[in-house]
C-alpha positions in Angstrom: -16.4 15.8 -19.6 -19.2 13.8 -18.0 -22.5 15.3 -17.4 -23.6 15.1 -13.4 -26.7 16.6 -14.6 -27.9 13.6 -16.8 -26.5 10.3 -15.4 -27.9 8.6 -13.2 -26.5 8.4 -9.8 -23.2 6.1 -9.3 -24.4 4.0 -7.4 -27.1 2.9 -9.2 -25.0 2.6 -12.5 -22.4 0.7 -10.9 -25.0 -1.4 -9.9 -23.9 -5.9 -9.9 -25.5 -7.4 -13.2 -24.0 -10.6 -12.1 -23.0 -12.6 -9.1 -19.2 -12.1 -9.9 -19.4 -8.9 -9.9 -21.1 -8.7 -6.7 -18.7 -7.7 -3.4 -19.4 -9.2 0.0 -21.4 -11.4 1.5 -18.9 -14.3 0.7 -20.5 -16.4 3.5 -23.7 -16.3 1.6 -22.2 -16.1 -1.9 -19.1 -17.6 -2.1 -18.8 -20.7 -4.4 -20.7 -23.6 -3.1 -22.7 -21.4 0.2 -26.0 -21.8 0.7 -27.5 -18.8 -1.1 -24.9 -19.4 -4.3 -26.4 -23.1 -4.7 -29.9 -21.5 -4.4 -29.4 -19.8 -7.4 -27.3 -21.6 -9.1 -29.4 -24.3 -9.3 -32.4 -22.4 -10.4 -34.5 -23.5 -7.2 -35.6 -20.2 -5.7 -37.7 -20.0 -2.8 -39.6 -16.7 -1.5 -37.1 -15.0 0.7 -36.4 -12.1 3.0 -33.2 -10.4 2.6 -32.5 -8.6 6.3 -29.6 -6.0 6.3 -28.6 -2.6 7.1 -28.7 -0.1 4.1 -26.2 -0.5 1.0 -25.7 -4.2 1.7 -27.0 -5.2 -1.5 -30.4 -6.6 -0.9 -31.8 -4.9 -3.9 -29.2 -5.9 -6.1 -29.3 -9.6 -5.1 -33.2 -9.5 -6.3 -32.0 -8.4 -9.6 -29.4 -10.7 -10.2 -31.6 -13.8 -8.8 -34.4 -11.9 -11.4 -32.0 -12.0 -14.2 -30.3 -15.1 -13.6 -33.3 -17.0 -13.5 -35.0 -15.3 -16.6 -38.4 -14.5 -14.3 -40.8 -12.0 -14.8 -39.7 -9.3 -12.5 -41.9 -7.0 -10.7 -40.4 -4.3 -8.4 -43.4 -3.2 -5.7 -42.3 -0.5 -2.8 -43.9 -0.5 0.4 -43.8 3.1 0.8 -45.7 3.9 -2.5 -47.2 0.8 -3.0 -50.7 -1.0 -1.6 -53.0 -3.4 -1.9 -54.8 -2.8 -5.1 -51.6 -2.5 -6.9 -50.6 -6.1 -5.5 -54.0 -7.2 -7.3 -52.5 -6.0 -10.8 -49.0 -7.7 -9.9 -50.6 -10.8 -9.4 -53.0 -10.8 -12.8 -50.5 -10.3 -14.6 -48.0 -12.9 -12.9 -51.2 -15.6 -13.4 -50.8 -14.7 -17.1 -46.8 -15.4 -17.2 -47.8 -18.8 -15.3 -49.9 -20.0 -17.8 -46.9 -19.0 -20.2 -44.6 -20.9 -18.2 -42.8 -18.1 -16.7 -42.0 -17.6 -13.1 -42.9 -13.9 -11.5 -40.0 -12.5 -8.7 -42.2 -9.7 -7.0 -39.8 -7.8 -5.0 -40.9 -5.7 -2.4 -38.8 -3.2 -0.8 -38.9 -2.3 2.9 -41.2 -5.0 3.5 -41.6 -4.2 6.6 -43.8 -0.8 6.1 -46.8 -3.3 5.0 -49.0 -3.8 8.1 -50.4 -7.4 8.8 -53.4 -7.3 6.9 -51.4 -6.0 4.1 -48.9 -8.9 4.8 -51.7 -11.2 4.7 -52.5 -10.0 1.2 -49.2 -12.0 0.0 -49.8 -15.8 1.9 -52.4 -17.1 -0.6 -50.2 -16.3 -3.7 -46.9 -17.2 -2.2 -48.4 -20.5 -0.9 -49.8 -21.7 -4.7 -46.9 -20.6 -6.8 -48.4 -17.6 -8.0 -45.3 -15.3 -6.9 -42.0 -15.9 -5.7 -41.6 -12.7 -3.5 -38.5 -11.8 -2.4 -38.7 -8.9 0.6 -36.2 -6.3 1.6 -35.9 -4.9 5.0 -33.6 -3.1 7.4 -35.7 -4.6 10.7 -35.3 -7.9 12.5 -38.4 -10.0 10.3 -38.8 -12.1 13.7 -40.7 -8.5 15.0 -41.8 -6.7 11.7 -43.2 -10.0 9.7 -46.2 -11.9 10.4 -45.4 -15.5 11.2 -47.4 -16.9 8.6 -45.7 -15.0 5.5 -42.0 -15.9 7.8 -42.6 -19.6 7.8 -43.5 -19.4 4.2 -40.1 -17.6 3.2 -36.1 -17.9 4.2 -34.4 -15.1 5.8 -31.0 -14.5 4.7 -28.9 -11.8 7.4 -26.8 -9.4 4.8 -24.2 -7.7 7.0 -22.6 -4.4 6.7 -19.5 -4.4 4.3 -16.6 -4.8 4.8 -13.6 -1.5 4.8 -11.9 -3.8 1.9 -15.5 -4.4 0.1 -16.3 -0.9 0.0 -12.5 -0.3 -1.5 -12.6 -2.7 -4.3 -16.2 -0.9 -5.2 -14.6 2.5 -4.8 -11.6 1.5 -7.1 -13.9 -0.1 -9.7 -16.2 3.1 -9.8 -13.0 4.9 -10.6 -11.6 2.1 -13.5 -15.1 1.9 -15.0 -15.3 3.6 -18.1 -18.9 2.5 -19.2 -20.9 2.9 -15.8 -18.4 4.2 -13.5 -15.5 7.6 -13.5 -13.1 6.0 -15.4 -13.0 8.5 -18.3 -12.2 11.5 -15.8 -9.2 9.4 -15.2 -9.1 10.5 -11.9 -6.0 10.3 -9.5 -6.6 9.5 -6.1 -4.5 10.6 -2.8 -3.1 8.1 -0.4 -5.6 7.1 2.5 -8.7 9.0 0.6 -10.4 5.5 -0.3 -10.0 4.3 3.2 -11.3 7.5 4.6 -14.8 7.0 2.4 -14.7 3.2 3.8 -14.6 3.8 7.3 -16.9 6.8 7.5 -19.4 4.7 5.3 -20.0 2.3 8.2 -20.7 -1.0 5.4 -22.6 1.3 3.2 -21.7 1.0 -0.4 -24.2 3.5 -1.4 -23.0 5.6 0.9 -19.1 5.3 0.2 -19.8 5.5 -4.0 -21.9 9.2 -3.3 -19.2 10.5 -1.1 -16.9 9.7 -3.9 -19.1 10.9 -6.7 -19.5 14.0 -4.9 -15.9 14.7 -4.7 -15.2 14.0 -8.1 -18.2 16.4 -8.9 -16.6 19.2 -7.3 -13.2 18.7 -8.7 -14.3 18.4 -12.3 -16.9 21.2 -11.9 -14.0 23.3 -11.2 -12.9 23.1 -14.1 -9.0 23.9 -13.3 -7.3 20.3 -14.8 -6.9 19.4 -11.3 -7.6 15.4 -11.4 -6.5 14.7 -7.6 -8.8 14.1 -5.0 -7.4 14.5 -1.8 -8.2 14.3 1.8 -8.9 17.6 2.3 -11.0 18.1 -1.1 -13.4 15.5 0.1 -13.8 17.0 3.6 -14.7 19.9 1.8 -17.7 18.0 0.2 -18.6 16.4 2.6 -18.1 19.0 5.1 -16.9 16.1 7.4 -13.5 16.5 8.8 -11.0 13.5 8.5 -10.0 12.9 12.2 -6.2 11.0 12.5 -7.0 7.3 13.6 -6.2 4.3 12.5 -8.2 0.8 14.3 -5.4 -0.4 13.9 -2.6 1.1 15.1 -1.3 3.4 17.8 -3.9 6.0 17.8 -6.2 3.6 18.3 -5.0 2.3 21.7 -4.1 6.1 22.6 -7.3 7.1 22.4 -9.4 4.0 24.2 -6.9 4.5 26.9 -7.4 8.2 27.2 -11.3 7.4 27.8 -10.7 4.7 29.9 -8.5 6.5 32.4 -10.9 9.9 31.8 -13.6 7.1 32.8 -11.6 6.0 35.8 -11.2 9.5 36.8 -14.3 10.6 37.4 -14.1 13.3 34.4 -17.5 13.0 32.4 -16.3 16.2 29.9 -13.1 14.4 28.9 -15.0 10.8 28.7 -17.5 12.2 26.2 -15.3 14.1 24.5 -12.8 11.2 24.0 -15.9 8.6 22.9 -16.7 11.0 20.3 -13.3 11.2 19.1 -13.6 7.4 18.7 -17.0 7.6 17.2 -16.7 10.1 14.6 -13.4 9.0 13.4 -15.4 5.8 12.2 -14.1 3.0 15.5 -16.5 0.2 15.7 -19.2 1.5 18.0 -19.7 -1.9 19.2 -15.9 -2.0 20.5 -16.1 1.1 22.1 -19.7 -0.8 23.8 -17.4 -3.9 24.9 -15.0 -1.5 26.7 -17.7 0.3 28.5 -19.1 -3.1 30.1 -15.7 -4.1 30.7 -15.3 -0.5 32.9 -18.3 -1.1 34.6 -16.7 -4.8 36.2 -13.4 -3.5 36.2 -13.5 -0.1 37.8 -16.7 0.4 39.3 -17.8 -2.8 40.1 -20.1 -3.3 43.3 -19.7 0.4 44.2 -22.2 0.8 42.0 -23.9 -2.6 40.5 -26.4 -0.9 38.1 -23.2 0.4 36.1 -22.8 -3.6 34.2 -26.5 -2.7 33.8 -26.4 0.3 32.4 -23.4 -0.4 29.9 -25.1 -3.5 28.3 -28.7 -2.0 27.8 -26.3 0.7 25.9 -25.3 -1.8 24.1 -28.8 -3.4 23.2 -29.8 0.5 22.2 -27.6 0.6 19.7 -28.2 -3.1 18.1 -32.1 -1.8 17.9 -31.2 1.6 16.5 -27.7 1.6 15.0 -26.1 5.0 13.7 -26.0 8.1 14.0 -29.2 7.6 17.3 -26.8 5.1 18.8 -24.5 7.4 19.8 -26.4 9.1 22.6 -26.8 5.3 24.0 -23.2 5.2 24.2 -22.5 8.7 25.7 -25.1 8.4 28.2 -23.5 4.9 29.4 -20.3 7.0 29.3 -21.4 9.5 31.6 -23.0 7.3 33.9 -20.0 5.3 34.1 -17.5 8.5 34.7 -19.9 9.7 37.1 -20.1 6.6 39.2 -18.5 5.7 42.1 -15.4 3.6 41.4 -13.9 0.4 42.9 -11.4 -2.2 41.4 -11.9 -5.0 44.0 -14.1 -7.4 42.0 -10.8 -6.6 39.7 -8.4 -7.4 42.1 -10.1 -9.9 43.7 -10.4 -11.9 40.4 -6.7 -11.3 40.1 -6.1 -13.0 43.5 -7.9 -15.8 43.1 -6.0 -16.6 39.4 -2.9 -16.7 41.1 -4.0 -19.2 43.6 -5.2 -21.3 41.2 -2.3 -21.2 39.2 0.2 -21.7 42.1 -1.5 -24.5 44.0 -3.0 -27.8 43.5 -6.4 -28.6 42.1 -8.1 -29.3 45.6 -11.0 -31.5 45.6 -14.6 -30.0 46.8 -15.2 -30.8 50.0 -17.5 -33.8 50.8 -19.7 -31.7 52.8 -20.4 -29.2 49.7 -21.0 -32.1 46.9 -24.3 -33.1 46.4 -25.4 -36.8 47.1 -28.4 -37.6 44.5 -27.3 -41.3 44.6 -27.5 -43.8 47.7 -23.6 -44.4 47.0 -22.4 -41.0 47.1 -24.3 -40.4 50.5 -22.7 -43.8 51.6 -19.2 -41.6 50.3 -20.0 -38.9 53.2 -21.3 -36.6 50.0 -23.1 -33.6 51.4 -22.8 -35.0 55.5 -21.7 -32.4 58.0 -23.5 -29.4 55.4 -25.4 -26.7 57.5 -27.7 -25.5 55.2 -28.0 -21.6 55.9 -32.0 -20.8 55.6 -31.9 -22.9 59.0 -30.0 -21.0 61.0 -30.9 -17.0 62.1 -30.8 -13.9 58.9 -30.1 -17.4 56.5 -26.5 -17.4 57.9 -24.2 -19.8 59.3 -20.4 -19.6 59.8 -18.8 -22.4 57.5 -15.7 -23.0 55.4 -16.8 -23.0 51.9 -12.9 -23.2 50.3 -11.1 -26.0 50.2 -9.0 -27.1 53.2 -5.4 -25.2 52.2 -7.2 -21.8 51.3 -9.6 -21.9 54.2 -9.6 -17.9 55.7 -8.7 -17.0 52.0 -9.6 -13.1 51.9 -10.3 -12.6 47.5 -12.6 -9.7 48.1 -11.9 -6.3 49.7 -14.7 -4.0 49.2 -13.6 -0.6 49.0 -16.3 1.2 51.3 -17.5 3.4 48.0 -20.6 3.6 47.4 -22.8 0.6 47.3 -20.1 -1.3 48.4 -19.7 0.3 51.8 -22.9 -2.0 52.5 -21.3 -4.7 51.1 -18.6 -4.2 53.6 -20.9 -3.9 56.5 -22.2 -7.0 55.9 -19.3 -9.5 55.3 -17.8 -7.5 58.4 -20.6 -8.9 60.7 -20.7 -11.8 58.6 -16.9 -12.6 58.9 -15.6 -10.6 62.1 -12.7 -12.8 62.5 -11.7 -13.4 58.9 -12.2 -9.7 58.0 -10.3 -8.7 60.9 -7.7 -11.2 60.2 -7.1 -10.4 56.6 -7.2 -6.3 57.4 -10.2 -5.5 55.7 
């Protein structure tokens, strides 16, 4: 039986000794990209590695480390200062002099203030160190610029649902580093479920499984299945029924978009947290919420589109779990809103006429004449410019000749928009009239 008590964790034994065993990232690391020739070729420049957690920024310095046959020198931020960068760097002088390259790599980067920082440029700039910095925060904001323009930044991005399932599967066939002597047996749809609630993780996805396992060996019954319901259990998460995929996924968007529609703020969050904590894309569920604001609220209420996409910036910045409150507050903005489909409609309209009719030129009066020909062409003759004329408006045909009194845009008369239809109303008495707005 395999001792939990000694080992060290999974994760960390299952660790990549080599860039074939490494999973993900194929756009950096896949045969002949740019980070594969760096190392490859032996030419390794000081880098940043930028990348949510369980990416494998870590494990990329240790491969480059041990591909390259450098001195390696691992330096955290968090326990890590100043003075101790004074002994890394005696002793990387010494391998120089040796002919030996030093990798300092220096987790969470970011945590070093600037004058810290500064501490690194006079070494990195001679040769001294090739540093290679780890960090979870957007280096634009958290590095100085002298110590950025002295590295590359390479973006890590989370892993993929089928990454994290080949590294669950290997964990489980590995007899040296991994579970394969429990010989474990594995229930349908368990290895997706630790993907998807791992959100790109890998260390996350390999302790959920090690957990499990943990509990089912310590039990100590011969029962070598984990199931569904054993690792809820450990992980005292439950397993919702979703699939991104598939029906349940359109159910359930479509459930908070008409609870959205409907005014119903209770039934919006609860159905955006359905979506949420059954591991959906928190960014998809973002993209619907902006497309709600145009769609069904529109200019009854414009600071909706607003509101939606500075959700959407709040989660960029702050990511999971955090996020989430961006997203429900959007949501209940949005359900408490007033509503109005008539930038939706009106869009639809105006499709249709250009799918049914004729391209129809621009009016001479509306093109512009920059050149002594085109104003000899009548360009821009006859156009009543409106700041000349009183409250900057001027009654004037702005569509083309056919679709002149063209009514597009109905305002609804909710909320903000029952301004809007004041205006174009005294704007456009007889077209408004006309049209039965």
């Amino acid at each position: 039986m395999y001792d939990y008590t000694q080992a060290s964790p999974l994760a960390d034994r299952l660790r990549p000794r080599t860039l074939d065993e490494f999973v993900g990232q194929n756009y950096l690391l896949g045969e002949g990209k740019v980070l594969y020739r760096v190392i490859q070729s032996d030419q390794i420049p000081s880098m940043i590695f930028w990348g949510p957690p369980g990416t494998g920024k870590t494990t990329l310095a240790y491969i480059i480390a041990q591909k390259t046959g450098a001195y390696f020198v691992s330096f955290s931020a968090v326990l890590s200062g100043v003075k101790d960068l004074r002994g890394v760097i005696e002793e990387a002088r010494k391998q120089q002099l040796e002919g030996r390259r030093t990798i300092l790599f220096v987790d969470e980067i970011h945590r070093f203030n600037k004058a810290q920082q500064d501490a690194f440029l006079p070494h990195v700039e001679k040769g001294a160190i090739i540093l290679i910095g780890a960090t979870t925060e957007n280096p634009s904001f958290e590095i100085i610029p002298p110590l950025l323009s002295r590295t590359r930044v390479f973006t890590l991005n989370p892993l993929t649902d089928e990454d994290l399932i080949i590294i669950l599967q290997r964990a489980l066939q590995d007899r040296e580093r991994g579970l394969g002597n429990l010989e474990l047996e594995i229930e349908p749809g368990v290895l997706e479920y630790i993907a998807r609630i791992s959100d790109g993780d890998a260390r996350t996805a390999l302790n959920a499984l090690e957990l499990a396992a943990a509990i089912l060996v310590g039990q100590n019954n011969g029962n070598k299945v984990i199931t569904l319901e054993g690792l809820q259990d450990a992980l005292q998460r439950k397993a919702l029924l979703y699939d991104k995929d598939g029906e349940e996924h359109y159910n359930l968007i479509s459930a908070l978009h008409k609870s959205l529609r409907g005014s119903d703020p209770d039934a919006a969050l609860y159905w955006l947290a359905r979506m949420l904590e059954a591991g959906e894309d928190p960014l998809y569920v973002a993209r619907r919420l902006i497309r709600f604001a145009s769609e069904d609220i529109g200019n009854a209420d414009p600071q909706a589109l607003t509101i939606a996409v500075s959700a959407m910036q709040a989660f960029h910045f702050i990511g999971l779990p955090e996020g989430k409150l961006a997203l429900a507050q959007a949501t209940v903005y949005l359900a408490c809103a007033p509503k109005s489909n008539a930038i939706y409609e009106a869009y639809n309209k105006v499709e249709k006429d250009i799918q049914q009719s004729p391209s129809y030129p621009v009016p001479l009066r509306l093109r512009n004449a920059p050149t002594h020909l085109m104003k000899s062409l009548g360009y821009s003759q006859g156009y009543k410019y409106p700041h000349h004329y009183p409250n900057s408006f001027v009654e004037e045909d702005y569509l083309p000749g056919p679709l002149r009194g063209r009514v597009y845009y109905q305002p609804k008369g909710q909320g903000f928009e029952a301004e809007v239809k004041r205006r174009l109303e005294s704007w456009w008495p007889k077209k408004r009239k006309k049209s039965g707005n």
